[in-house]
C-alpha positions as a Markdown table, in Angstrom:
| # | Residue | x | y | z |
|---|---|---|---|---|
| 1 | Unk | 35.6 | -75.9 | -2.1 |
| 2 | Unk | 34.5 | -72.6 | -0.3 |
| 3 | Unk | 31.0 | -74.3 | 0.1 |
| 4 | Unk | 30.2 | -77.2 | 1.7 |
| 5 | Unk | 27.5 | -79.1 | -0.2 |
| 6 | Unk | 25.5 | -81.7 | 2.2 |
| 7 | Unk | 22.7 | -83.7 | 1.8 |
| 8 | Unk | 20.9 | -87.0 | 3.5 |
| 9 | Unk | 20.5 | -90.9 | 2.6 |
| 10 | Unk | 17.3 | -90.1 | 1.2 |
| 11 | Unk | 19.5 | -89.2 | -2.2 |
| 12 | Unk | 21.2 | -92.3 | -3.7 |
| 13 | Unk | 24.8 | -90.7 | -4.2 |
| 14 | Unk | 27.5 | -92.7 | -6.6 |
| 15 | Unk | 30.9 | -92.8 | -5.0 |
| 16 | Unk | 32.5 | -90.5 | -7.6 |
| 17 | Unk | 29.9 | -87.9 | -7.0 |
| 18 | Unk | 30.5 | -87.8 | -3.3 |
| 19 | Unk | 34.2 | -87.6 | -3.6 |
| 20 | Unk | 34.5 | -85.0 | -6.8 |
| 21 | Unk | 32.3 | -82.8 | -4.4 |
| 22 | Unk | 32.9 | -83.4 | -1.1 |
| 23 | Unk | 29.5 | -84.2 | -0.1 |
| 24 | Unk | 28.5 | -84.8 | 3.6 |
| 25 | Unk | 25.8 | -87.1 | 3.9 |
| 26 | Unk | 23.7 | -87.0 | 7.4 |
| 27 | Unk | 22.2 | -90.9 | 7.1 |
| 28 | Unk | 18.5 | -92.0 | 7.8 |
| 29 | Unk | 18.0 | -95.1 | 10.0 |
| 30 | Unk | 16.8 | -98.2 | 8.9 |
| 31 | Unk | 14.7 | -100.3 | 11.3 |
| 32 | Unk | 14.2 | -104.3 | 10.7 |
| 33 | Unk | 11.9 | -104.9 | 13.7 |
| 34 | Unk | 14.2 | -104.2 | 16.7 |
| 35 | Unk | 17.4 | -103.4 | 14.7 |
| 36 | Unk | 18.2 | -100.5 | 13.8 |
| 37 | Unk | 20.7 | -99.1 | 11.2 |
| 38 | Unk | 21.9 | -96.2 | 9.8 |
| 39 | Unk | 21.8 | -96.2 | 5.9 |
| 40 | Unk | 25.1 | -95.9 | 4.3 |
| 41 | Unk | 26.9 | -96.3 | 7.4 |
| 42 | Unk | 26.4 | -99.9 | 9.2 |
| 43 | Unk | 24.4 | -101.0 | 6.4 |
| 44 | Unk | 25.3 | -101.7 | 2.8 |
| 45 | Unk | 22.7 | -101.9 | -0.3 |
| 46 | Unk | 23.4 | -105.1 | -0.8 |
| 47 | Unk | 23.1 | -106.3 | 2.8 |
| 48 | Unk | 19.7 | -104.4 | 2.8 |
| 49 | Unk | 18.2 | -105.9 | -0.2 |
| 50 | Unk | 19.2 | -109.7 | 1.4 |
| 51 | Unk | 17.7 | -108.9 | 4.8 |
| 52 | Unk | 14.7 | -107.5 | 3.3 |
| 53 | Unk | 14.2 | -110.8 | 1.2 |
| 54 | Unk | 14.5 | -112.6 | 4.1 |
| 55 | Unk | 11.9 | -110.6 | 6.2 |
| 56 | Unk | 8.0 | -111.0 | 6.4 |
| 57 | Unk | 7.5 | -107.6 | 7.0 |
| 58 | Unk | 9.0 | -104.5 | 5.1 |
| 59 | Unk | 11.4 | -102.4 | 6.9 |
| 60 | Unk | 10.7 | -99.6 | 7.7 |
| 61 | Unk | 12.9 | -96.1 | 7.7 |
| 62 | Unk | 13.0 | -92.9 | 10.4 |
| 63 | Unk | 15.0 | -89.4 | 10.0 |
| 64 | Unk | 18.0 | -88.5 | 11.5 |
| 65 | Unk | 17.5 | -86.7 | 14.7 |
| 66 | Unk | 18.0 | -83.2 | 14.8 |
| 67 | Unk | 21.1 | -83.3 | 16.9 |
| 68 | Unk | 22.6 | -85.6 | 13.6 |
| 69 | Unk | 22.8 | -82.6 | 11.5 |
| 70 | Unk | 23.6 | -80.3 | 14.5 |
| 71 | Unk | 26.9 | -82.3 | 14.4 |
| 72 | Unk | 27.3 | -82.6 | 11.1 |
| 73 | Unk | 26.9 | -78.9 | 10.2 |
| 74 | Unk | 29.6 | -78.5 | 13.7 |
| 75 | Unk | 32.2 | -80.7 | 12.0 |
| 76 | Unk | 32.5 | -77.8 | 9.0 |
| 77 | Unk | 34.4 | -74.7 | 9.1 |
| 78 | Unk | 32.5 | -72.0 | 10.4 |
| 79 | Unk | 33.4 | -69.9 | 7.6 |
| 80 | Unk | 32.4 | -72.3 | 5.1 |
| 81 | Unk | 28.3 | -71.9 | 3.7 |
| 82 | Unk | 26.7 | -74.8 | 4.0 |
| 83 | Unk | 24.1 | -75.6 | 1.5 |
| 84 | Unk | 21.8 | -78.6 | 2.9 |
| 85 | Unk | 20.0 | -80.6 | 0.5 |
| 86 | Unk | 17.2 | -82.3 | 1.8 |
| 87 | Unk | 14.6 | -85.0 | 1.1 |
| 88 | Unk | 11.3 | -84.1 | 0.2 |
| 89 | Unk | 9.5 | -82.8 | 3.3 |
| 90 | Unk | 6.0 | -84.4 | 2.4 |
| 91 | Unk | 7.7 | -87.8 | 2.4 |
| 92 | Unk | 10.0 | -87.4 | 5.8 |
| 93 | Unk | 10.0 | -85.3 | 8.7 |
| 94 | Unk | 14.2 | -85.2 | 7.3 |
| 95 | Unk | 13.5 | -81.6 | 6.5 |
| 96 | Unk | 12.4 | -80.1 | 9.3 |
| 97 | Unk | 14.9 | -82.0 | 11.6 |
| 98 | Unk | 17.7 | -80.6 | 9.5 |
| 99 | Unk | 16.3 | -77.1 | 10.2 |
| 100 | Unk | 16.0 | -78.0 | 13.9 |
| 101 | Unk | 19.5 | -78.9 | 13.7 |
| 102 | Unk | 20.7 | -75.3 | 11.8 |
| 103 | Unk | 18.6 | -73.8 | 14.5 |
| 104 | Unk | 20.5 | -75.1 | 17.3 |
| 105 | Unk | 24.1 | -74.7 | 16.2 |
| 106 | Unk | 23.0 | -71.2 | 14.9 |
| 107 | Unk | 21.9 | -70.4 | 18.7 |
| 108 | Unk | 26.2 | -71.0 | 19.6 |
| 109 | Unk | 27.8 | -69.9 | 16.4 |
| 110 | Unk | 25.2 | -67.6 | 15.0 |
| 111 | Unk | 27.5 | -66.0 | 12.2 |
| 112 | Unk | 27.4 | -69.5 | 10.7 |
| 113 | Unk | 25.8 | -69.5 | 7.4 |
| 114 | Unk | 23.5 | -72.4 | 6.9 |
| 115 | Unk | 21.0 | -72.5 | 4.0 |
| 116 | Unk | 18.6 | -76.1 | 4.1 |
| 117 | Unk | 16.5 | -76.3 | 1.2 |
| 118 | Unk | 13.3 | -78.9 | 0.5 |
| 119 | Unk | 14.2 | -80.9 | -2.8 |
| 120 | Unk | 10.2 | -82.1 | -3.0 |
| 121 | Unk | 11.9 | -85.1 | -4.3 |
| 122 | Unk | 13.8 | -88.4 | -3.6 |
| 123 | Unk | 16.6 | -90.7 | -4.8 |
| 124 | Unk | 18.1 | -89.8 | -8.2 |
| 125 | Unk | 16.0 | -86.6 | -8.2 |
| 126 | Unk | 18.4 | -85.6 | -5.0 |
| 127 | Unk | 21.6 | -87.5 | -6.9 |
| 128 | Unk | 20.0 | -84.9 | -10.4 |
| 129 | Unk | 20.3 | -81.9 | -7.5 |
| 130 | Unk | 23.4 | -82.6 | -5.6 |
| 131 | Unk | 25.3 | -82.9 | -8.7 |
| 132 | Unk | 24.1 | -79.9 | -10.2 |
| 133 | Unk | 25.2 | -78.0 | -6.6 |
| 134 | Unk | 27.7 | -79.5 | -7.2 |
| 135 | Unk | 29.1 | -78.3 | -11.0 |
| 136 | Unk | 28.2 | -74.5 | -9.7 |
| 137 | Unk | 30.2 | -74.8 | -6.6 |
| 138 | Unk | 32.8 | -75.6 | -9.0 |
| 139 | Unk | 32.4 | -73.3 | -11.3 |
| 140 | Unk | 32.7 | -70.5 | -8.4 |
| 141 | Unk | 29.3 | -69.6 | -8.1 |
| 142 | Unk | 28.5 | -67.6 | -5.0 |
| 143 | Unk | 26.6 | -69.1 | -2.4 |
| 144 | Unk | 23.4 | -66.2 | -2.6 |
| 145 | Unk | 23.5 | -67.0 | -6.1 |
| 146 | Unk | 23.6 | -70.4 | -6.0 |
| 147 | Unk | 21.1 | -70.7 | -3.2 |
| 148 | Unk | 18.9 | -68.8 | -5.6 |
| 149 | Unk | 19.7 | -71.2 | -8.5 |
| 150 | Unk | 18.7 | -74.2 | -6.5 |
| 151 | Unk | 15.8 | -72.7 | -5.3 |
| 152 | Unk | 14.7 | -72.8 | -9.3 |
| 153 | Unk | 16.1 | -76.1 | -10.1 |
| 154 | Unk | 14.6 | -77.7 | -7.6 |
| 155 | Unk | 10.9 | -76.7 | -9.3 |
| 156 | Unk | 11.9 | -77.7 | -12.4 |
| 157 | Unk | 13.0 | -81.5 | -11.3 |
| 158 | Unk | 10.5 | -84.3 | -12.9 |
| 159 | Unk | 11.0 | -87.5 | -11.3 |
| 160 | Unk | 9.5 | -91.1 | -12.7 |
| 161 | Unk | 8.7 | -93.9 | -11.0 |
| 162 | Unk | 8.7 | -97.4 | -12.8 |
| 163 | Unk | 7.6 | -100.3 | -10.7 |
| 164 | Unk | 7.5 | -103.8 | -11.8 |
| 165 | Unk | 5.8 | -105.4 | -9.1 |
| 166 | Unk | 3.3 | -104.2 | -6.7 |
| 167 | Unk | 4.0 | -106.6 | -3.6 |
| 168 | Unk | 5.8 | -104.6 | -1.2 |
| 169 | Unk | 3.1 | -101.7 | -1.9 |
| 170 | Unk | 0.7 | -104.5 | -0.9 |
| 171 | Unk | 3.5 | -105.3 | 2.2 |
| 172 | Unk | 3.5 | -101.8 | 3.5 |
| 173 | Unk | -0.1 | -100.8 | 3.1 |
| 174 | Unk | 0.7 | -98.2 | 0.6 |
| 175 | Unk | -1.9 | -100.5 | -1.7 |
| 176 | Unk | -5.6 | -102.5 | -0.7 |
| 177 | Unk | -4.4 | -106.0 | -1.2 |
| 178 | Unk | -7.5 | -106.9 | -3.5 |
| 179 | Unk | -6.3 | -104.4 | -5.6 |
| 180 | Unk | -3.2 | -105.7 | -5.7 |
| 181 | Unk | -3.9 | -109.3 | -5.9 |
| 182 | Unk | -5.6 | -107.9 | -9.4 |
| 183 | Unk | -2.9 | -106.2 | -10.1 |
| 184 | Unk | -0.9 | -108.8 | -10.2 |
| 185 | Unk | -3.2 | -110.9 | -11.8 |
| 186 | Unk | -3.6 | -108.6 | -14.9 |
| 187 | Unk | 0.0 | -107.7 | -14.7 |
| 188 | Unk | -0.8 | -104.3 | -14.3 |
| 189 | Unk | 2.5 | -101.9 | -14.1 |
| 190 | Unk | 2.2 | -99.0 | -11.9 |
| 191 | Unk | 4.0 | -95.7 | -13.2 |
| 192 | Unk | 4.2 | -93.0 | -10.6 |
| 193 | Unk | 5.8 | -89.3 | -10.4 |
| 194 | Unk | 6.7 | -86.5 | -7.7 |
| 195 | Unk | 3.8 | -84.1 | -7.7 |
| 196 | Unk | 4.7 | -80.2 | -7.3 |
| 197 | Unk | 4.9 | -80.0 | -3.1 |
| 198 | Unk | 7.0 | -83.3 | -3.2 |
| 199 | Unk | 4.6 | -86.1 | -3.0 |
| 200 | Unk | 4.7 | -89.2 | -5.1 |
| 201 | Unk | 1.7 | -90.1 | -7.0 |
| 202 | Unk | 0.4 | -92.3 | -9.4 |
| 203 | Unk | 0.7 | -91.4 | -13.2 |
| 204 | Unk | -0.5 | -94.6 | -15.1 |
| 205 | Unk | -1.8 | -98.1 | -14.7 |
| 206 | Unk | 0.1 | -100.2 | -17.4 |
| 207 | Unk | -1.0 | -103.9 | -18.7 |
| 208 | Unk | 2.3 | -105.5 | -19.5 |
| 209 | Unk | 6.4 | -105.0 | -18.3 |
| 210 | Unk | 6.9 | -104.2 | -22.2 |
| 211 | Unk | 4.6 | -101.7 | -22.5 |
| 212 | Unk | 4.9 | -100.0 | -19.1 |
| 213 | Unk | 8.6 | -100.0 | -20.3 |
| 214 | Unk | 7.9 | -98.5 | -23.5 |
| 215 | Unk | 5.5 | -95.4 | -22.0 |
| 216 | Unk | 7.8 | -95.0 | -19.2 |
| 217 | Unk | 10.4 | -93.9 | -21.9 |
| 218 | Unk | 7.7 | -91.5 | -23.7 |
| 219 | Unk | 7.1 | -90.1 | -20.4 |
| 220 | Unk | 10.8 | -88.1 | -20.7 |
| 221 | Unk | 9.8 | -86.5 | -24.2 |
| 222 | Unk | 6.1 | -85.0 | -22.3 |
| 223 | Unk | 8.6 | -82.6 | -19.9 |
| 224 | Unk | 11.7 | -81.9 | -22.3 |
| 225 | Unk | 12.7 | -81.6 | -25.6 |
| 226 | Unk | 16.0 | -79.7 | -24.8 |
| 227 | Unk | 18.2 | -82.9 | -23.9 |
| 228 | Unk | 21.7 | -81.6 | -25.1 |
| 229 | Unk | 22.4 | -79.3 | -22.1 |
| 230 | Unk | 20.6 | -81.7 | -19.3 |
| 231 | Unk | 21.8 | -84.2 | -17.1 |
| 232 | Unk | 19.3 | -87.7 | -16.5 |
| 233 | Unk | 19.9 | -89.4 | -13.2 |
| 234 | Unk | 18.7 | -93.2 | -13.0 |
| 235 | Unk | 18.4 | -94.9 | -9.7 |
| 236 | Unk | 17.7 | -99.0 | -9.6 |
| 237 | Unk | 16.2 | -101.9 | -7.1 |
| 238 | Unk | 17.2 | -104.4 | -10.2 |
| 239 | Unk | 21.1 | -105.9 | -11.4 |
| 240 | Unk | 23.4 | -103.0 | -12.9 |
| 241 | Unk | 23.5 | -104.6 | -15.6 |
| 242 | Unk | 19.8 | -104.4 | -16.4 |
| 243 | Unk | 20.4 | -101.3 | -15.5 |
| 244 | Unk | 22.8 | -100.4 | -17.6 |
| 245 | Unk | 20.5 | -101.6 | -20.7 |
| 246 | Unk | 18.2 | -99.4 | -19.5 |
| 247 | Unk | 20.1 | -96.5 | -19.4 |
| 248 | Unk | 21.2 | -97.4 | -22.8 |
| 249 | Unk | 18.0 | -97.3 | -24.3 |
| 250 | Unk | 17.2 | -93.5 | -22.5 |
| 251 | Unk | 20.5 | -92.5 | -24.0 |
| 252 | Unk | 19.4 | -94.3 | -27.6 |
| 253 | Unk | 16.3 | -92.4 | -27.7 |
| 254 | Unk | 17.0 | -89.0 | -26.1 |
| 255 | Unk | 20.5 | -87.2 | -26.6 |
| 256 | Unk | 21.5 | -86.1 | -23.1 |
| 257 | Unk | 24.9 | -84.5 | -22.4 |
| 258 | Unk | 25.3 | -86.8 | -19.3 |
| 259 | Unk | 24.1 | -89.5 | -17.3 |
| 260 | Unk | 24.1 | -91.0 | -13.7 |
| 261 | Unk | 23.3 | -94.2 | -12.7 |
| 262 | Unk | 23.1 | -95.5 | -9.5 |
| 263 | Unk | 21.7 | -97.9 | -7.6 |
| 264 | Unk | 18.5 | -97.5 | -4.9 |
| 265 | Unk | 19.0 | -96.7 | -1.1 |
| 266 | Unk | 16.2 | -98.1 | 1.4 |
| 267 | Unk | 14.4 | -95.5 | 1.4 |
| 268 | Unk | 12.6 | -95.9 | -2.2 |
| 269 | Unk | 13.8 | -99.7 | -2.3 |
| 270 | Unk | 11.4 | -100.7 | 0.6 |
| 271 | Unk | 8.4 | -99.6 | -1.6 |
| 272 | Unk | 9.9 | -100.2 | -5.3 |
| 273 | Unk | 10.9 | -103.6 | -4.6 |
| 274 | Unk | 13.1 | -105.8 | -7.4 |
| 275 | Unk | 13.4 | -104.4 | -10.8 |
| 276 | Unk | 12.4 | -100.9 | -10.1 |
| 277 | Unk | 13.8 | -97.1 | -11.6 |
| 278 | Unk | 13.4 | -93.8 | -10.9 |
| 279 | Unk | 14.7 | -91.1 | -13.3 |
| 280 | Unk | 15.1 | -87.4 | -13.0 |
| 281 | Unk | 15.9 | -84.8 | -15.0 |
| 282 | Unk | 15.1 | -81.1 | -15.2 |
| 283 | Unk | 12.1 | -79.9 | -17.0 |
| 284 | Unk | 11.8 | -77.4 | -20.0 |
């Protein structure tokens, strides 16, 4: 590829996408009291979700230093564009460290071209943007142009939040525990979105897992009604093969030309907990 597409931990990448695209990912670190890890790296999703279970307090995550992405841009061909996807900048200070990075290789090499854009999202709504980067690089799109058209996706990406249980928002502090406790008590379901400057929010208080289920789904149809040309990326904190239910019942009800699924990093798993989802797709 004559661009080199990168990106941090904060998206929740399959396998297949990394390797049809030749993604570099720059990996967050993941702290469990006095360890630390680095997501992706020294620290599987599976590993995470079994230490976490086993911890009384949540972990917790931090952004890669700036120097992290001044090596990782370094490691590319100075005459490849690099186009740096990063997580939302209201949720990490990721962002800014990746432009701190750009900075200082640009102060060596300063021909390099080095664009680092905020996706104001997280998880699958990165996976929704990477792969999209990703089908223009292929199709040859030049890198002003395509800088351009990421710019425009990146305002039109919804992304859903679908949380089953409330405890590790109680856990973190992200939620007054008397409000949880009632939460829980009521079986409330907690449906939550990315706000325009990249903040996540709360959409709807739902009584019941059915229900919530069931106006999580509607939620799609409110943004879109084009499905045939769009892409919906699905990221999970539950087993795949709830997850691939789920995704079965999006695909039952909506006609999308394609689907990725793939399961949660830390960063959103911390706060989601067990049988989570977040969905992204682009918006009308």
């Amino acid at each position: 590829m004559q661009i080199q597409i990168m990106t941090d931990s904060g998206a929740d990448l399959t396998k297949a996408l990394v390797e049809r695209y030749n993604i570099k990912i720059v990996p967050l670190n993941v702290h469990f009291g006095d360890e630390q890890f680095q997501s992706g790296v020294d620290i599987d999703i599976p590993t995470f979700y079994e230490k976490m279970k086993g911890s009384e307090e949540l972990p917790t995550t931090s952004a890669p230093a700036p120097y992290a992405f001044y090596e990782a841009y370094k490691e590319v061909d100075p005459e490849v564009p690099i186009l740096m996807l990063s997580l939302s900048q209201e949720l990490s200070t990721t962002h800014d460290n990746a432009v701190a990075g750009k900075n200082m290789l640009l102060e060596e090499e300063p021909s390099r071209n080095i664009v680092v854009l905020n996706t104001k999202t997280a998880t699958s709504g990165m996976t929704l943007l990477v792969d999209e980067a990703g089908r223009c690089v292929e199709e040859d799109m030049e890198f002003g142009a395509l800088v351009q058209h990421m710019e425009e996706r990146i305002e039109q990406t919804a992304t859903l939040i679908f949380l089953r249980t409330v405890e590790n928002l109680i856990k973190g502090g992200r939620l007054d525990r008397f409000k949880g406790t009632i939460a829980k008590t009521l079986n409330i379901k907690i449906l939550m979105k990315k706000s325009d400057i990249g903040t996540i929010e709360v959409a709807e208080k739902v009584r019941g897992n059915k229900k919530a289920i069931r106006r999580f789904l509607e939620q799609i149809g409110e943004y879109t009604k084009n499905f045939e040309d769009k892409v919906i990326a699905v990221s999970y904190s539950t087993t795949e093969e709830k997850a691939k239910s789920f995704i079965g019942e999006i695909k039952d009800r909506y006609a999308f030309k394609d689907s990725i699924l793939t399961e949660m990093g830390p960063l959103i798993a911390t706060h989601a907990g067990e049988g989570g989802y977040v969905i992204s797709f682009f918006r009308d």
